[in-house]
N, CA, C and O atoms as a GROMACS GRO file, in nm:
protein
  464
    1UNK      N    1   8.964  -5.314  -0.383
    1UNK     CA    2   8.863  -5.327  -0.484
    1UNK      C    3   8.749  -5.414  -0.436
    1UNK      O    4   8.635  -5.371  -0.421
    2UNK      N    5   8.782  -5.522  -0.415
    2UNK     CA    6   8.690  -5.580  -0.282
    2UNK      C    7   8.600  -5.526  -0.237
    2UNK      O    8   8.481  -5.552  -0.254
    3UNK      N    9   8.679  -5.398  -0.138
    3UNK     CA   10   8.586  -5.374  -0.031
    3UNK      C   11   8.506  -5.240  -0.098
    3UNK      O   12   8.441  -5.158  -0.033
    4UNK      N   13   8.528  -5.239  -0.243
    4UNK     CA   14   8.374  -5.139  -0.280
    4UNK      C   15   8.325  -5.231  -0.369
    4UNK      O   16   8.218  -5.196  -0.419
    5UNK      N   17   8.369  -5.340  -0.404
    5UNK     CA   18   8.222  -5.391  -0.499
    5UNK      C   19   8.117  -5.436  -0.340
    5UNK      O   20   8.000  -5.396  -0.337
    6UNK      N   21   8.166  -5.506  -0.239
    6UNK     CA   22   8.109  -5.506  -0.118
    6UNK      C   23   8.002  -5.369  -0.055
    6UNK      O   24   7.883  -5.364  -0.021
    7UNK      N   25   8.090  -5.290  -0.062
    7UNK     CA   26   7.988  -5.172  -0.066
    7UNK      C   27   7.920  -5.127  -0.125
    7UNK      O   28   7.819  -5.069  -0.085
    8UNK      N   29   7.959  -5.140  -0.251
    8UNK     CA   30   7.788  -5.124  -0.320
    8UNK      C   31   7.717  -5.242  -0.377
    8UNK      O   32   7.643  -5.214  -0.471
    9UNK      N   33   7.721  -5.364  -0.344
    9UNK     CA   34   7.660  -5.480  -0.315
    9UNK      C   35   7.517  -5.420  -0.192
    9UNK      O   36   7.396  -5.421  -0.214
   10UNK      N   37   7.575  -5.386  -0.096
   10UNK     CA   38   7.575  -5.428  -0.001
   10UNK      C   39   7.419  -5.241   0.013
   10UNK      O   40   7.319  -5.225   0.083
   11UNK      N   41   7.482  -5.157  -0.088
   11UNK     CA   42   7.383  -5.038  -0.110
   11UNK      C   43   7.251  -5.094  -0.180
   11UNK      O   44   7.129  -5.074  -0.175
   12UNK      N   45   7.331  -5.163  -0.241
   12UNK     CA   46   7.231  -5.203  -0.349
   12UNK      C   47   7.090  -5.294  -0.224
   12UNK      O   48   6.988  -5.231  -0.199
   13UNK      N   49   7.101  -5.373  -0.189
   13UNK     CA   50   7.057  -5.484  -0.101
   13UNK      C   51   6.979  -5.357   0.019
   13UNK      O   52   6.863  -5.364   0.062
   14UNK      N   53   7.062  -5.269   0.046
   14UNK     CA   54   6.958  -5.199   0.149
   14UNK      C   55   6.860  -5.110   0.077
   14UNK      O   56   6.756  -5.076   0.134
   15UNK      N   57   6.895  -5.062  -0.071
   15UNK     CA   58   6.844  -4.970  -0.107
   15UNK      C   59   6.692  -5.068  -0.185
   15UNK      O   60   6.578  -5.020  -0.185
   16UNK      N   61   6.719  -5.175  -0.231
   16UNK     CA   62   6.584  -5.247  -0.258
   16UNK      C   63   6.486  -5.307  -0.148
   16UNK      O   64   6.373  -5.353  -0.169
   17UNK      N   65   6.561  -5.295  -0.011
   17UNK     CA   66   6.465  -5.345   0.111
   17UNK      C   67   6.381  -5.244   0.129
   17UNK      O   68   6.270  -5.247   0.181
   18UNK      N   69   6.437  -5.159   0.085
   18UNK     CA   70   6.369  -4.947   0.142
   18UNK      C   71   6.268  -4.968   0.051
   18UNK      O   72   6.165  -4.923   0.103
   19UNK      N   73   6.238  -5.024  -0.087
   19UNK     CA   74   6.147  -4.994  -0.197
   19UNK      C   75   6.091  -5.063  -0.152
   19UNK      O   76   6.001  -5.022  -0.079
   20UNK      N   77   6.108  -5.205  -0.169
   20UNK     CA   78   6.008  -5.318  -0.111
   20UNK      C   79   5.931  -5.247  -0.013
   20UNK      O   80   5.825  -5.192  -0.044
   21UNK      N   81   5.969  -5.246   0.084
   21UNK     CA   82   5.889  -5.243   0.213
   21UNK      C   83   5.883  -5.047   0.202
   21UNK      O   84   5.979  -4.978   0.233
   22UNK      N   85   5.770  -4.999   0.159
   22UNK     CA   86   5.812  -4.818   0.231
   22UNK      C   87   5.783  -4.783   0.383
   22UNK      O   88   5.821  -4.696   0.462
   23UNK      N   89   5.689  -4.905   0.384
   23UNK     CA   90   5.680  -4.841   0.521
   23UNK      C   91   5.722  -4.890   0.654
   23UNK      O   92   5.657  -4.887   0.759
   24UNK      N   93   5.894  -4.955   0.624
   24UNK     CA   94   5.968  -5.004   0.724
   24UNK      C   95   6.040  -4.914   0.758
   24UNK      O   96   6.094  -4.938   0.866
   25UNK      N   97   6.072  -4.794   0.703
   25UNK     CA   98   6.164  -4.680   0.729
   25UNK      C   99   6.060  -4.550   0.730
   25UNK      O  100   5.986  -4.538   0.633
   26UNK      N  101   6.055  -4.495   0.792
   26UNK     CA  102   5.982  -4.328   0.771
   26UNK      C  103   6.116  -4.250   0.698
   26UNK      O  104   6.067  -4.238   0.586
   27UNK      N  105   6.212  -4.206   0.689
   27UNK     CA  106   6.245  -4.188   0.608
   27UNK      C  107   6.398  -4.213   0.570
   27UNK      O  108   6.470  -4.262   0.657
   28UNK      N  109   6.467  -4.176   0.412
   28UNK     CA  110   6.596  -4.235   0.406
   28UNK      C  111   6.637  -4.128   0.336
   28UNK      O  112   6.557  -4.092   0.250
   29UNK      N  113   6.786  -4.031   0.350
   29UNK     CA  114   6.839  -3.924   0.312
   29UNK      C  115   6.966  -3.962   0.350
   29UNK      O  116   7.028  -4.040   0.422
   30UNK      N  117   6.978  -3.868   0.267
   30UNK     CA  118   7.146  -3.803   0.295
   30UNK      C  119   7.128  -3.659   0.378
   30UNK      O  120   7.040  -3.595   0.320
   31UNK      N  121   7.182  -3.583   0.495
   31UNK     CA  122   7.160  -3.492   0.532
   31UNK      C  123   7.284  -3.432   0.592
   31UNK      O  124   7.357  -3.494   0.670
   32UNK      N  125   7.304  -3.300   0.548
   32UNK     CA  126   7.424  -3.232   0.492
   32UNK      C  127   7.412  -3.123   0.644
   32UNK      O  128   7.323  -3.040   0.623
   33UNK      N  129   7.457  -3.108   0.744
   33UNK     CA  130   7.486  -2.976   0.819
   33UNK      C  131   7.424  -3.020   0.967
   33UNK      O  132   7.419  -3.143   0.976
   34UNK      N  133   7.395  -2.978   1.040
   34UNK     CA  134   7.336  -2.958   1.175
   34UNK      C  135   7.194  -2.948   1.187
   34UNK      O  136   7.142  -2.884   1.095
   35UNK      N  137   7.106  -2.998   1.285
   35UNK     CA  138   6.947  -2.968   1.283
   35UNK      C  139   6.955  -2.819   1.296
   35UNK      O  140   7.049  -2.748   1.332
   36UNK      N  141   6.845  -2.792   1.261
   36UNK     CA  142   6.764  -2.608   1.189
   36UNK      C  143   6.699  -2.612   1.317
   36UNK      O  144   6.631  -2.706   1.355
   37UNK      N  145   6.734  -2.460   1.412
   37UNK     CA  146   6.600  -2.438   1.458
   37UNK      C  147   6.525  -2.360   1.390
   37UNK      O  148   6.556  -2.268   1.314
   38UNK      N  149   6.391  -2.415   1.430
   38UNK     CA  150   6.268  -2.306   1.391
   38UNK      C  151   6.192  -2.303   1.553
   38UNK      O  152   6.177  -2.388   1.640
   39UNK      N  153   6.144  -2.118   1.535
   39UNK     CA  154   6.133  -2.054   1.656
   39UNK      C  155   6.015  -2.125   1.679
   39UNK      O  156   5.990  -2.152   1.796
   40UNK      N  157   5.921  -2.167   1.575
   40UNK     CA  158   5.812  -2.222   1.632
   40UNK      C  159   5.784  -2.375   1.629
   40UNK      O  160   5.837  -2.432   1.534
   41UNK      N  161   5.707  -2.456   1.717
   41UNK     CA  162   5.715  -2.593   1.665
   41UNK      C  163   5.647  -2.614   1.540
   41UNK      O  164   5.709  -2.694   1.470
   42UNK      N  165   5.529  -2.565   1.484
   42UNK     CA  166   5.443  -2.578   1.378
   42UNK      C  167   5.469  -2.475   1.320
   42UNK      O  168   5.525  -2.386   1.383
   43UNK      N  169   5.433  -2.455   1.173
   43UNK     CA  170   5.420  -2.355   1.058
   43UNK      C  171   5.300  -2.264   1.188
   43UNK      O  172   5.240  -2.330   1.273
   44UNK      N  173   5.287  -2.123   1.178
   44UNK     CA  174   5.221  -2.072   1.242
   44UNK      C  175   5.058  -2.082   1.142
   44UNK      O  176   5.041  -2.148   1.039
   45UNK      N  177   4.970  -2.007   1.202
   45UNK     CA  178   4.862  -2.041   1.158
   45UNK      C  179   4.822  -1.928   1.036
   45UNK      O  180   4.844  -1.817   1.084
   46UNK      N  181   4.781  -1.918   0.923
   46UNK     CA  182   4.752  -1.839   0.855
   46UNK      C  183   4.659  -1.785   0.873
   46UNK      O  184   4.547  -1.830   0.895
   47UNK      N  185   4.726  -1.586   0.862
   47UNK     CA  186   4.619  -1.522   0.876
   47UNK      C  187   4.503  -1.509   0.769
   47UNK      O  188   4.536  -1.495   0.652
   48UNK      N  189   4.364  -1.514   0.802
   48UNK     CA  190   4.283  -1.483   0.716
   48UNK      C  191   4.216  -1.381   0.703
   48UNK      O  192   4.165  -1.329   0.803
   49UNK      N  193   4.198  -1.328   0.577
   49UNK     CA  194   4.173  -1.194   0.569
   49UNK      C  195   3.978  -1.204   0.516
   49UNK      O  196   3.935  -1.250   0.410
   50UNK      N  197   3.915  -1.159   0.605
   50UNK     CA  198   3.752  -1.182   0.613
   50UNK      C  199   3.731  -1.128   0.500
   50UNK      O  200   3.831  -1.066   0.464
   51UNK      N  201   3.637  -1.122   0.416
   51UNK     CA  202   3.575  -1.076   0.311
   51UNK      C  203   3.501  -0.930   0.360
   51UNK      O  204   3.456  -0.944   0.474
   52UNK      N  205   3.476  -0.791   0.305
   52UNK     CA  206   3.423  -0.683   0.385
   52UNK      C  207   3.252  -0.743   0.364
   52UNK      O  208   3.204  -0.787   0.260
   53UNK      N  209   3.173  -0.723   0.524
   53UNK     CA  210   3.001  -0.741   0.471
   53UNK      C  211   2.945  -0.682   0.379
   53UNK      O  212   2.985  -0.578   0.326
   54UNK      N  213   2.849  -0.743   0.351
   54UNK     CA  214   2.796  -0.743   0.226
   54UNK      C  215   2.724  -0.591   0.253
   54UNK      O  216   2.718  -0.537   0.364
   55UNK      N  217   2.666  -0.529   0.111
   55UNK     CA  218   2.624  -0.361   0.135
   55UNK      C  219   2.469  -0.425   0.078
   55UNK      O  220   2.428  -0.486  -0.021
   56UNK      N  221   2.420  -0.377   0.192
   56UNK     CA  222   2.264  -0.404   0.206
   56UNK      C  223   2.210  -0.244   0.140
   56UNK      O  224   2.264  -0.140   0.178
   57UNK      N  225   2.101  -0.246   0.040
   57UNK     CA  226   2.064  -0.089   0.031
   57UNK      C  227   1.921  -0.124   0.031
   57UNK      O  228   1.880  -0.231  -0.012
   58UNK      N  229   1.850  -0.037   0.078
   58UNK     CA  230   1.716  -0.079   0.073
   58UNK      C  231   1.640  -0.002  -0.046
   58UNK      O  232   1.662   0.114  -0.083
   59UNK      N  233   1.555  -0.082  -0.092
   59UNK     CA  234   1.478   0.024  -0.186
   59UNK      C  235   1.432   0.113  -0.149
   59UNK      O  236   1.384   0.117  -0.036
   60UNK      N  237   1.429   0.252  -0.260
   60UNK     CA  238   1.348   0.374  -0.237
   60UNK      C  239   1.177   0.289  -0.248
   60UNK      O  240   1.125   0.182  -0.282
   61UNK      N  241   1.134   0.458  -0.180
   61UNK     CA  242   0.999   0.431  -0.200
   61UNK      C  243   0.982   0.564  -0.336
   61UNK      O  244   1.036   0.674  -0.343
   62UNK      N  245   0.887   0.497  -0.430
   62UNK     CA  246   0.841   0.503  -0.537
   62UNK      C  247   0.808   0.691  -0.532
   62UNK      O  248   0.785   0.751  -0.426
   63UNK      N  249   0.811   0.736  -0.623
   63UNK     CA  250   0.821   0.913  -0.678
   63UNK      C  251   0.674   0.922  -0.646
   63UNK      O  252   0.600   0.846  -0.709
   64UNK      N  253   0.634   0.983  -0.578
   64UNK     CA  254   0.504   1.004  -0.562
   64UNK      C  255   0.490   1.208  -0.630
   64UNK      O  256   0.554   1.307  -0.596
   65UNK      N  257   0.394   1.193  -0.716
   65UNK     CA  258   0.380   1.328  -0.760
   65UNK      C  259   0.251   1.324  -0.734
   65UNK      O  260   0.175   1.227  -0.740
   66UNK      N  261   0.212   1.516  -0.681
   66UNK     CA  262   0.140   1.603  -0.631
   66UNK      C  263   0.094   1.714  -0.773
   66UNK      O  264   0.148   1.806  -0.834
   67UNK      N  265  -0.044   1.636  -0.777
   67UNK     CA  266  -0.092   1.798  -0.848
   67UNK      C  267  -0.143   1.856  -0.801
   67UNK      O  268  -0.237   1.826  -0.727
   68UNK      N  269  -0.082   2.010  -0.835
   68UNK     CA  270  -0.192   2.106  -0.836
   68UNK      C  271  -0.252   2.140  -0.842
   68UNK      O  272  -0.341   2.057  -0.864
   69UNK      N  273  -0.316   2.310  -0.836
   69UNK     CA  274  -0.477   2.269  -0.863
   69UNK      C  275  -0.457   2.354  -1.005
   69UNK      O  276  -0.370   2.428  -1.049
   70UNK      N  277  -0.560   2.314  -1.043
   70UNK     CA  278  -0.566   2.382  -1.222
   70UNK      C  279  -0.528   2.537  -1.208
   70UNK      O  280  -0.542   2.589  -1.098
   71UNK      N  281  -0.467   2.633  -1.346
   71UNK     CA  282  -0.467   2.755  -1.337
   71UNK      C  283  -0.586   2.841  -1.333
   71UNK      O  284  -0.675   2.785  -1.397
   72UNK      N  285  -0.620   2.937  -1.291
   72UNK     CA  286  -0.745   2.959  -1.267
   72UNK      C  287  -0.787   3.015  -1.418
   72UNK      O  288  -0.701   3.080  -1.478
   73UNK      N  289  -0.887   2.997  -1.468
   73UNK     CA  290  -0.948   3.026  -1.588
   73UNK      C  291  -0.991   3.123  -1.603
   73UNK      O  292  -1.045   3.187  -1.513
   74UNK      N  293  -0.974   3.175  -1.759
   74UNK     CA  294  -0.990   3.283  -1.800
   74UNK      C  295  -1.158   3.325  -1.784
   74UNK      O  296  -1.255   3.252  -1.800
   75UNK      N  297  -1.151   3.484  -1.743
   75UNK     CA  298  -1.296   3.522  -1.731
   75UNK      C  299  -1.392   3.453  -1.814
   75UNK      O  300  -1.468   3.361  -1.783
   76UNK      N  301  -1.374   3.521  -1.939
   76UNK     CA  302  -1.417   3.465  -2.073
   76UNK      C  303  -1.428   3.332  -2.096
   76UNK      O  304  -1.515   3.300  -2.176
   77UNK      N  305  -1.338   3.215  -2.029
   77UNK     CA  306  -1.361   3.128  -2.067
   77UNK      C  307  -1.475   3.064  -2.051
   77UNK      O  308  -1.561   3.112  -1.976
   78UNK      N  309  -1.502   2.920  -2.129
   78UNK     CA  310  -1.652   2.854  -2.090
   78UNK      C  311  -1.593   2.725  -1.983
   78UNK      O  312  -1.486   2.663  -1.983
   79UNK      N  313  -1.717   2.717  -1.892
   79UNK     CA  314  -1.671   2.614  -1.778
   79UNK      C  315  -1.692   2.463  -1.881
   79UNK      O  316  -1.802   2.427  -1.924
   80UNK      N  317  -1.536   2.377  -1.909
   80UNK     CA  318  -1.517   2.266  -1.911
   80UNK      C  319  -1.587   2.151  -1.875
   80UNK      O  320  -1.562   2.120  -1.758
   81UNK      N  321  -1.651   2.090  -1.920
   81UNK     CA  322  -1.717   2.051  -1.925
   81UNK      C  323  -1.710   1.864  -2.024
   81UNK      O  324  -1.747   1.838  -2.138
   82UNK      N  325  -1.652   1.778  -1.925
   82UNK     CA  326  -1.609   1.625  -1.994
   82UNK      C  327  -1.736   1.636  -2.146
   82UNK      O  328  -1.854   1.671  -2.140
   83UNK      N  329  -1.649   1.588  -2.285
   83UNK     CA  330  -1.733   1.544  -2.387
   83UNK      C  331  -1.828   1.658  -2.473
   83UNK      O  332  -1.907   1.644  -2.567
   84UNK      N  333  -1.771   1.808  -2.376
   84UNK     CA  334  -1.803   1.907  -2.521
   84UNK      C  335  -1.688   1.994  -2.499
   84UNK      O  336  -1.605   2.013  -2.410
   85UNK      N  337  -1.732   2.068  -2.680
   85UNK     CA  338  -1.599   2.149  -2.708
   85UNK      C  339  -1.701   2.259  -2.677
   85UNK      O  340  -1.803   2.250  -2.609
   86UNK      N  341  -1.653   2.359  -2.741
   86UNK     CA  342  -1.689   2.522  -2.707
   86UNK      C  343  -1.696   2.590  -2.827
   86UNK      O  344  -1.582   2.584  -2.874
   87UNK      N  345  -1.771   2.655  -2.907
   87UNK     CA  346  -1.758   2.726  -3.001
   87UNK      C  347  -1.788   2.879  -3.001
   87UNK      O  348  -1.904   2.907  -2.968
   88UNK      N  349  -1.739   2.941  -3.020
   88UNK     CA  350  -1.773   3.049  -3.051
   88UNK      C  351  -1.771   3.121  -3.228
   88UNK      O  352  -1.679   3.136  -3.309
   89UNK      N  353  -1.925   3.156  -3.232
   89UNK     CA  354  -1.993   3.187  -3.344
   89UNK      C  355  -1.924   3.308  -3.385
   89UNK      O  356  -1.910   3.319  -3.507
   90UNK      N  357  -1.876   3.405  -3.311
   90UNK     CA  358  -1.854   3.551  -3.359
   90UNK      C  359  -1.702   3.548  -3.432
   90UNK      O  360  -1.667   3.615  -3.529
   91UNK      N  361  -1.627   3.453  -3.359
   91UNK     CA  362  -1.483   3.391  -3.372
   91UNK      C  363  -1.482   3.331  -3.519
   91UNK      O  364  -1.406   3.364  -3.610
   92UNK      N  365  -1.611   3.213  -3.522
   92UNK     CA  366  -1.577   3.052  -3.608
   92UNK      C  367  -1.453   3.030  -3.532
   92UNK      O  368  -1.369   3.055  -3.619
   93UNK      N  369  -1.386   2.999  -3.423
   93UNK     CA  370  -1.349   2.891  -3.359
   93UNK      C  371  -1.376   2.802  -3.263
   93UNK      O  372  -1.494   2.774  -3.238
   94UNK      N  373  -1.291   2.754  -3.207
   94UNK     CA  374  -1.340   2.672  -3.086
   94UNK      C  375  -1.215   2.703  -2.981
   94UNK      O  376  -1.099   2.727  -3.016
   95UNK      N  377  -1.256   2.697  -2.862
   95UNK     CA  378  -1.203   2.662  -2.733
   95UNK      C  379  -1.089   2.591  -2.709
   95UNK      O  380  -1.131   2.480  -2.678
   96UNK      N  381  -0.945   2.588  -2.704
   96UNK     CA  382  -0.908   2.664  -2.641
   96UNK      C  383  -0.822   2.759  -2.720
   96UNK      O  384  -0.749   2.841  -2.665
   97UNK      N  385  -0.837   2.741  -2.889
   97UNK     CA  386  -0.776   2.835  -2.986
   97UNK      C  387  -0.854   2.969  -2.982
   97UNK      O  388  -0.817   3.068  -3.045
   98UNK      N  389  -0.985   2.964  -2.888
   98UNK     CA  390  -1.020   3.121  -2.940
   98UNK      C  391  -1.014   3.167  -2.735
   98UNK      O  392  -1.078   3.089  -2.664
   99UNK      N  393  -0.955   3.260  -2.677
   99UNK     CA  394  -0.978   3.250  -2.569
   99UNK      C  395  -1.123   3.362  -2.466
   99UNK      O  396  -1.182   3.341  -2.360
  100UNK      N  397  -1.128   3.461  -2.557
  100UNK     CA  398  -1.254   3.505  -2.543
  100UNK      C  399  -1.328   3.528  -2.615
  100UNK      O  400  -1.283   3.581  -2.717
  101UNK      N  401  -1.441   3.511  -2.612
  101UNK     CA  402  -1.557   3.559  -2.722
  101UNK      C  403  -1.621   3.647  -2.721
  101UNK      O  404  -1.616   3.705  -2.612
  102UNK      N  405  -1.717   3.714  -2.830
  102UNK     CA  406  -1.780   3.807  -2.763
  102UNK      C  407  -1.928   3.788  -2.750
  102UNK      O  408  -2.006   3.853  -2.681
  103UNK      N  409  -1.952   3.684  -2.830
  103UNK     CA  410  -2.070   3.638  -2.773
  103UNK      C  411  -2.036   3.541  -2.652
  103UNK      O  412  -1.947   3.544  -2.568
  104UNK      N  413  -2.182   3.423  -2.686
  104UNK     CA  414  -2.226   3.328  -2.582
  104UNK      C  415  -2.147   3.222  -2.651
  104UNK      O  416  -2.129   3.216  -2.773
  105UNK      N  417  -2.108   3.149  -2.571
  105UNK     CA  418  -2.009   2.964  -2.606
  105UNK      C  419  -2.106   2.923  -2.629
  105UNK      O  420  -2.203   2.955  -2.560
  106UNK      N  421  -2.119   2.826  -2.749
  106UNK     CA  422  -2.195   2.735  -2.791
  106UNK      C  423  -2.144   2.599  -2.735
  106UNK      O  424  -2.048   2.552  -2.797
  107UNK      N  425  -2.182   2.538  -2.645
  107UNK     CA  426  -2.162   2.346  -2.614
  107UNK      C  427  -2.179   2.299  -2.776
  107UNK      O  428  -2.260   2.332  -2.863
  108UNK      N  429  -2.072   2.213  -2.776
  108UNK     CA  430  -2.068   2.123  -2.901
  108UNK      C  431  -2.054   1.973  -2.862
  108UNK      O  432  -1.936   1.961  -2.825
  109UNK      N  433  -2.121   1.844  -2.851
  109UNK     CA  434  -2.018   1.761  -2.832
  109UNK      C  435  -1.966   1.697  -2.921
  109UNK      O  436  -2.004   1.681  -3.037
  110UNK      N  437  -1.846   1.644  -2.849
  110UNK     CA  438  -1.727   1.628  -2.879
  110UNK      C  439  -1.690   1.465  -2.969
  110UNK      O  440  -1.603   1.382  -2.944
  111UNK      N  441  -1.765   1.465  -3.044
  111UNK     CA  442  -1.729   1.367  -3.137
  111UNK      C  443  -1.681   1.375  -3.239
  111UNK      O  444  -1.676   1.491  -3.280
  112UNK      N  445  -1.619   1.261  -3.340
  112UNK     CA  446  -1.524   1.301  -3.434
  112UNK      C  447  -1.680   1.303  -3.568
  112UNK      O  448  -1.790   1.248  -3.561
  113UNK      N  449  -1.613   1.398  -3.685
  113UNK     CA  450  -1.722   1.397  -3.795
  113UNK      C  451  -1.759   1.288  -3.859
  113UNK      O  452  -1.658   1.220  -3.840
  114UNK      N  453  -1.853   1.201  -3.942
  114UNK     CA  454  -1.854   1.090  -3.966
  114UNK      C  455  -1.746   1.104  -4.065
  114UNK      O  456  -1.685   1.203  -4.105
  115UNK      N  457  -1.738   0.959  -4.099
  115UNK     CA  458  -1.636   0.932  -4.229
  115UNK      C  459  -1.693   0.874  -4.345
  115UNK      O  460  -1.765   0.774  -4.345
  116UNK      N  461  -1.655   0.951  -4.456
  116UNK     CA  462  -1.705   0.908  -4.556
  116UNK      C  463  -1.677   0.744  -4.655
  116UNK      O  464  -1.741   0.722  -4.757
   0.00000   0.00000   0.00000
């Protein structure tokens, strides 16, 4: 009986020198079996998996539209002319609701009627 209150007296006394001081021991275990090999000395190095490059797109260039040339105009019609309409007297209409006349196109310009 002795010789275990001695022994764990004696645990006790080494096991508070280990706290006191940590860095008089690197380390303190119990260790159960035979040393482990490992095939390598270090953890090997982790592979890293690159991110894919970035997707570059370049801008289009802008819709460029092509006109044509006007449809070619009716015999009959009157040559267009910016800021007049066209009347025809024999009709009472105007240009481009009446498409031939049988007289002469009257030039009208093209302003709105006053307002009352």
């Amino acid at each position: 009986m002795n010789r275990l209150k001695a022994l764990i007296a004696l645990s006790l006394i080494a096991s508070a020198g280990v706290t006191a001081n940590a860095y008089a021991w690197a380390r303190v275990g119990v260790w159960v079996g035979g040393p482990v090999y490992y095939p390598y000395p270090v953890a090997p190095a982790p592979y890293y998996y690159y991110p894919p490059p970035p997707v570059v797109v370049a801008p289009s260039a802008p819709v460029q539209y092509v006109e044509q040339g006007q449809p070619a105009a009716d015999p009959g019609a009157p040559a267009q002319q910016p800021g007049l309409w066209y009347y025809c007297d024999s009709a009472r209409a105007y240009y481009p609701y009446v498409k031939q006349c049988a007289g002469a196109w009257r030039p009208v310009p093209a302003t709105p009627p006053p307002s009352n």
